[in-house]
C-alpha positions as CSV (number, residue, x, y, z in Angstrom):
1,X,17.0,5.5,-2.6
2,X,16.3,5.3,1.2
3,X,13.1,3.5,2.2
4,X,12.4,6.9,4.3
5,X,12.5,9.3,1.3
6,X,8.3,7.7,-0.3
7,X,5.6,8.8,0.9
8,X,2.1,7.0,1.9
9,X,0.5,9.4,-1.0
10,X,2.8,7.5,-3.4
11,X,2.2,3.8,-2.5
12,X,-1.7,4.3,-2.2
13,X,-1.4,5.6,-5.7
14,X,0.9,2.8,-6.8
15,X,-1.4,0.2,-4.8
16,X,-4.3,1.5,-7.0
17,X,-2.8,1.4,-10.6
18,X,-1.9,-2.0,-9.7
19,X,-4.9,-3.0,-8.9
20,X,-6.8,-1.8,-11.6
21,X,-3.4,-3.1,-14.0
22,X,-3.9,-6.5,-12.7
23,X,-8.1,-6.2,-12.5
24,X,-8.5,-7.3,-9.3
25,X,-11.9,-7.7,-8.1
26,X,-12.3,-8.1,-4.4
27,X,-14.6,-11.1,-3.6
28,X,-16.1,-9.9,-0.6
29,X,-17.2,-7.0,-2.5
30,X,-20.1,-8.7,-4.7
31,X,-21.2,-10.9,-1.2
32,X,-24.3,-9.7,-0.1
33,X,-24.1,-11.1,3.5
34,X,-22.7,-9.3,6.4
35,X,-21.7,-5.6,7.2
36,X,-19.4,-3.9,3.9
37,X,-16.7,-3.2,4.1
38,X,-15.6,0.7,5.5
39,X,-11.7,0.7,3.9
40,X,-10.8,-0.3,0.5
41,X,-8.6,-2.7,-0.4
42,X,-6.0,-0.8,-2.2
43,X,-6.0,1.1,1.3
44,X,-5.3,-1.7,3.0
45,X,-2.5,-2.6,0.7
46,X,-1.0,0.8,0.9
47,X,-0.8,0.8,4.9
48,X,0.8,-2.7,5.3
49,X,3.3,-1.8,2.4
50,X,4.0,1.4,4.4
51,X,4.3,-0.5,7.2
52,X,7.0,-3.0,6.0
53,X,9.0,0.4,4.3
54,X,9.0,2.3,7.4
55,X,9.6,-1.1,9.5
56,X,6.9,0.0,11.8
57,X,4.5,-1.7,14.2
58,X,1.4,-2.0,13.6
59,X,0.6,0.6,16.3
60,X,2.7,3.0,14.8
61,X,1.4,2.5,11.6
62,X,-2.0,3.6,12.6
63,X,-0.8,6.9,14.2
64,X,1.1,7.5,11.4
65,X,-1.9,7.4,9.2
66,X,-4.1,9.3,11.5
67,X,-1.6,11.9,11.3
68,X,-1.3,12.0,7.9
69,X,-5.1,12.7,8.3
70,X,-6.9,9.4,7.4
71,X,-9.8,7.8,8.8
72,X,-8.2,4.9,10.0
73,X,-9.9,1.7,10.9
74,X,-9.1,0.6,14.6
75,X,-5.9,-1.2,15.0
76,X,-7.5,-5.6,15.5
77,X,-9.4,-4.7,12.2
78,X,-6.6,-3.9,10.6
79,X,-4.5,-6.9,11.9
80,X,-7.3,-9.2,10.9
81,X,-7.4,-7.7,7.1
82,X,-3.4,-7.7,6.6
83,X,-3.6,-11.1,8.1
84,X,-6.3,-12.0,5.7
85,X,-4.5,-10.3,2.2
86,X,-3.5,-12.5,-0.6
87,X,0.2,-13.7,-0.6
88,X,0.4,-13.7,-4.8
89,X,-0.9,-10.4,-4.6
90,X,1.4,-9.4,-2.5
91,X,4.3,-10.5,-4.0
92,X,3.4,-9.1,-7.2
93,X,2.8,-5.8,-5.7
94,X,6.3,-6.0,-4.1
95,X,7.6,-6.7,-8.1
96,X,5.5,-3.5,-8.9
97,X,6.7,-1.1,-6.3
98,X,10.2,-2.2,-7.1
99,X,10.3,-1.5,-11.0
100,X,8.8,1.5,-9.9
101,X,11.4,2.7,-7.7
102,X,13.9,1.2,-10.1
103,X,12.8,3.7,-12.8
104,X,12.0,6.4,-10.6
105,X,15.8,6.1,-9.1
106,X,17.1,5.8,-12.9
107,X,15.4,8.8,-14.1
108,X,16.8,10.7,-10.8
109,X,20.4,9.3,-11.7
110,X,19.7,10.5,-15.6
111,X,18.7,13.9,-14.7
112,X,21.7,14.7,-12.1
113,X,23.6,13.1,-15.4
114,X,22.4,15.6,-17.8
115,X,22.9,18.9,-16.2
């Protein structure tokens, strides 16, 4: 599969499954001090892994949300949350995304198999 052919739709709906799989609870969330936070984590998430499929910049990655038709938080907040995000999670998310491709390529290959 090229890394061109998923979408953002897919991986924010893959970031959120895992999320919820693994029951992540972001710790900042329950902290009453300071302003709350506008984007979720899952959203977050979904733009950086977006960002490494498409090998864009972090500048790109922004317009390319905005014209997918996004909000999008400015481009030094974002830098300061994907420099922030947790490594293990990370990595497991990366082990996520790939099964996921994996099955969604074997299913392809099956189907073209079977007609």
């Amino acid at each position: 599969m090229r890394r061109t052919t998923m979408s953002f739709k897919e991986i924010y709906e893959i970031t959120e499954i895992f999320l919820k799989e693994i029951n992540y609870e972001d710790k900042r969330r329950n902290d009453k001090r300071g302003r709350p936070r506008k984007y979720q984590y899952s959203f977050i998430l979904a733009i950086f892994l977006y960002q490494t499929l498409k090998q864009y910049s972090y500048r790109e990655v922004i317009q390319e949300i905005k014209q997918l038709g996004h909000e999008i938080l400015f481009l030094n907040d974002y830098y300061y949350r994907v420099k922030h995000l947790d490594e293990g999670i990370l990595k497991l998310l990366l082990e996520k995304t790939g099964q996921y491709l994996a099955r969604k390529n074997k299913d392809k290959n099956s189907n073209l198999t079977s007609k």
